[in-house]
C-alpha positions in Angstrom: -15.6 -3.4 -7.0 -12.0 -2.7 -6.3 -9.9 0.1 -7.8 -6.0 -1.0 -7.9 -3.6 2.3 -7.5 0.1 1.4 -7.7 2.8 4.4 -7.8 6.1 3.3 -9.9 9.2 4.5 -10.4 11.9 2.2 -12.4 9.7 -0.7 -11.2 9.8 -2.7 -14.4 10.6 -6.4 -12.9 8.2 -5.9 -9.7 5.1 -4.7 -11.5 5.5 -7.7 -13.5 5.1 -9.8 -10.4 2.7 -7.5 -8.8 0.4 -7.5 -11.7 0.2 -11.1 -12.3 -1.4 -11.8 -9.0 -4.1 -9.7 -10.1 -5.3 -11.5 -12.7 -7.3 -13.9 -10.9 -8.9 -11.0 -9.1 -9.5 -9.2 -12.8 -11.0 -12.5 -14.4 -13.8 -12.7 -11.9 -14.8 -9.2 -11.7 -13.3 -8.1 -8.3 -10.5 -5.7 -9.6 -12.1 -3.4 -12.1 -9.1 -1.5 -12.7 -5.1 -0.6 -12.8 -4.1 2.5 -12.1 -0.3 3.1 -12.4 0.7 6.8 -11.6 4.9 7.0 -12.5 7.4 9.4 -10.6 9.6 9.4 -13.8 11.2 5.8 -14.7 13.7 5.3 -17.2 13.4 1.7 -17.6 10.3 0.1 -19.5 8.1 0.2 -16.6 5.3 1.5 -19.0 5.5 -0.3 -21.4 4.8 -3.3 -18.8 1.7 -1.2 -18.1 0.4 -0.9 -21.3 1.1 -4.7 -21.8 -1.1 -5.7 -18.8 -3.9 -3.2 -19.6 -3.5 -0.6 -17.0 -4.3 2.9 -17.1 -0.6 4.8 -17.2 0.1 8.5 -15.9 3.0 10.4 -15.0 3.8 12.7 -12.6 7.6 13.6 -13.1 9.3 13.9 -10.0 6.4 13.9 -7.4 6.3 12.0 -4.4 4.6 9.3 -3.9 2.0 10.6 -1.6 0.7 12.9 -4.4 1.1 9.9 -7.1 -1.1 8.0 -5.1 -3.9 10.6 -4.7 -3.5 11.3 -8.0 -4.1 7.8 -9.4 -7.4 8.0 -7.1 -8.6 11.2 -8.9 -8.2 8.7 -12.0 -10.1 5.7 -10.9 -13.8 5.5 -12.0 -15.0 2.0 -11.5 -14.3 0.8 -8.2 -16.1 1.9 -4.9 -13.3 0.3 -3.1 -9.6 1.3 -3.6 -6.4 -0.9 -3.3 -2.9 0.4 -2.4 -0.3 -1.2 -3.4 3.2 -0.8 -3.9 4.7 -2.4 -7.2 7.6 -4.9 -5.4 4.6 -6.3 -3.1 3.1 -9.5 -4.5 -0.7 -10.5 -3.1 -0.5 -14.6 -2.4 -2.9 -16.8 -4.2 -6.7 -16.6 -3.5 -6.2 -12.7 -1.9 -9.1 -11.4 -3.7 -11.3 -14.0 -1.8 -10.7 -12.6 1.4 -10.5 -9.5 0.1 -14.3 -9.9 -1.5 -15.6 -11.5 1.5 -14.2 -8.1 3.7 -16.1 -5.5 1.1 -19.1 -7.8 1.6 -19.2 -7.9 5.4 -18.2 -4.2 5.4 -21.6 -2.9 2.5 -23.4 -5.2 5.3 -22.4 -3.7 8.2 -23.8 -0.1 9.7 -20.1 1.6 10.0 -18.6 -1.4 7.5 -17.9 1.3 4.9 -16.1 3.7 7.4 -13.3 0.7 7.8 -10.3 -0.3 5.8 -8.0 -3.2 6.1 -4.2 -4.2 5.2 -2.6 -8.0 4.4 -0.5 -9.7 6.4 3.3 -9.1 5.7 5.8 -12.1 4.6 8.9 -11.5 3.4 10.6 -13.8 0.6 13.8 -13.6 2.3 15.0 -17.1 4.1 17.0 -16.6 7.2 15.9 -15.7 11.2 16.3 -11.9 9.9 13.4 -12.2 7.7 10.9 -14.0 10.0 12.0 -11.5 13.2 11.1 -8.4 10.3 7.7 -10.5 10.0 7.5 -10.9 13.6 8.0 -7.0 14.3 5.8 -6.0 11.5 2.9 -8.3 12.7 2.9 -6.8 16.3 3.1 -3.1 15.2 0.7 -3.9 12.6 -1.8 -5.3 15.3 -1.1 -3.4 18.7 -0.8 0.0 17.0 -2.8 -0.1 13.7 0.4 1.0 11.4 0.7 -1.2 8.5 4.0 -0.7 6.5 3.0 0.4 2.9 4.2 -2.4 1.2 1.3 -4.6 3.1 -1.5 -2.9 0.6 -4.3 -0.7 1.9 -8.0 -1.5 1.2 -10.3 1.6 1.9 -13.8 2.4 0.6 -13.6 5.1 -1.7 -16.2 7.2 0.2 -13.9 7.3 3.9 -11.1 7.8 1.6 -12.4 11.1 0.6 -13.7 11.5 4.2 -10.1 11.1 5.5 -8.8 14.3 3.3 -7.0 11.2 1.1 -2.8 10.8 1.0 -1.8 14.2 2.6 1.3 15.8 0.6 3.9 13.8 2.3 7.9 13.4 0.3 7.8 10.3 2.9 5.4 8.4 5.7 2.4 8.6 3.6 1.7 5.2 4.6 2.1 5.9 8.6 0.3 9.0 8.0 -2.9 7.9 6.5 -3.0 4.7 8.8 -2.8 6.9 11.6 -5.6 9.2 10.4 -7.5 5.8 10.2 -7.2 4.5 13.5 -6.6 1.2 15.0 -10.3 0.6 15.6 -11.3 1.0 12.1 -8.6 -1.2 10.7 -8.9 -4.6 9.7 -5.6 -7.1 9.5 -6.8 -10.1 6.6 -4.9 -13.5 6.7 -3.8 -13.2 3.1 -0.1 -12.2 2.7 1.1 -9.3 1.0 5.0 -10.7 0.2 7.8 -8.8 0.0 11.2 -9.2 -0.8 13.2 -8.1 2.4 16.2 -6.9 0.6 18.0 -4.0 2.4 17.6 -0.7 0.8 20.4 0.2 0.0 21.3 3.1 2.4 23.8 3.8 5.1 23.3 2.6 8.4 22.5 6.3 9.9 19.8 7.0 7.0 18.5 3.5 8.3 18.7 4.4 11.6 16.8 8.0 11.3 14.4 6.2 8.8 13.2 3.7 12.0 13.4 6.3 14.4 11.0 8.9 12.7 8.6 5.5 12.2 9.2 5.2 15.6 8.1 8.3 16.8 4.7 8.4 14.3 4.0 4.8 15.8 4.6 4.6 19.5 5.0 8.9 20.4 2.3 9.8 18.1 4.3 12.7 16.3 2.4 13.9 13.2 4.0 12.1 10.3 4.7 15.9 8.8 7.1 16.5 11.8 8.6 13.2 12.0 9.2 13.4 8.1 12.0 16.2 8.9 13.4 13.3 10.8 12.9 11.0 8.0 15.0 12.4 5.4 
């Protein structure tokens, strides 16, 4: 049913985490695969893949746009395709909700022309944490732009239709979203978590960062110009 694509890069602890909550979802047949697609890690991220079973590629140095598409090119057994990122942990009983929207959707005349995205929680305690979840929820719903770290669920078929993760070093996320539309894009209860830990970058590169997400989201710049923005 469901093709898993994660793009790594020194993401040895997180896939751990990331991987365990799909085993659940493995043992009763809705994730058929793991595809992990590596920019180049020098920690033992692969050999975390090869422990859980995944199917392991490596594209030194590429962004994760073209990681992603590339781990789709490498899929074979599911009709539906999961996005994730490797620090994003799915909460218990995902794949329920998860099955029940790929149902609805093979059921539905324009079902298979949707997608849908997880609700993001953060693991952080503190106000900070819960206003990030508060902000993320209400771009998330008002404009249709999931954050990549909430997981993307698209049929395979209007994946393809879409043209796919365009050649993006950053945005790939907004970029595809927006190319999806907020009409076609369903929000699930289940969580997506997260960790909410700062990057660690200055405050400008934070502050350039939100405002090219800002002007994908709310001006509707194409992500390819806002990306100069991005840095």
């Amino acid at each position: 049913m469901i093709s898993v694509i994660i793009a790594t890069k020194n993401s040895e602890t997180e896939l751990v985490h990331a991987l365990s909550a799909l085993v659940p979802a493995a043992a009763e047949g809705v994730v058929r695969e793991v595809i992990i697609v590596d920019g180049g890690s020098t920690d033992n991220t692969d050999m975390v893949a090869d422990a859980a079973g995944c199917t392991w590629a490596c594209r030194q140095g590429a962004p994760r746009s073209e990681r992603l598409a590339y781990g789709v090119s490498l899929s074979r057994r599911g009709d539906w395709l999961l996005f994730l990122r490797p620090e994003t942990l799915l909460e218990s009983g995902w794949h329920h909700e998860a099955q029940a929207f790929v149902e609805r959707a093979a059921r539905a005349r324009k079902g298979p022309g949707t997608a849908a995205s997880f609700r993001l929680r953060y693991e952080a305690f503190g106000l900070g944490a819960r206003i990030s979840e508060t902000i993320a929820a209400l771009r998330s719903q008002l404009l249709g732009m999931p954050y990549g770290n909430q997981g993307l669920l698209i049929s395979r078929s209007f994946y393809q239709n879409l043209g796919g993760h365009r050649p993006l070093p950053e945005l790939e996320d907004l970029d595809i979203a927006k190319r999806i539309g907020r009409g076609r894009l369903v929000f699930l209860r289940a969580a997506a978590v997260s960790s909410g830990d700062a990057e660690d970058d200055s405050v400008l590169s934070r502050f350039r960062q939100s405002l090219a997400r800002f002007c994908v989201g709310m001006l509707r710049i194409p992500a390819s110009v806002a990306v100069k923005l991005h840095g």
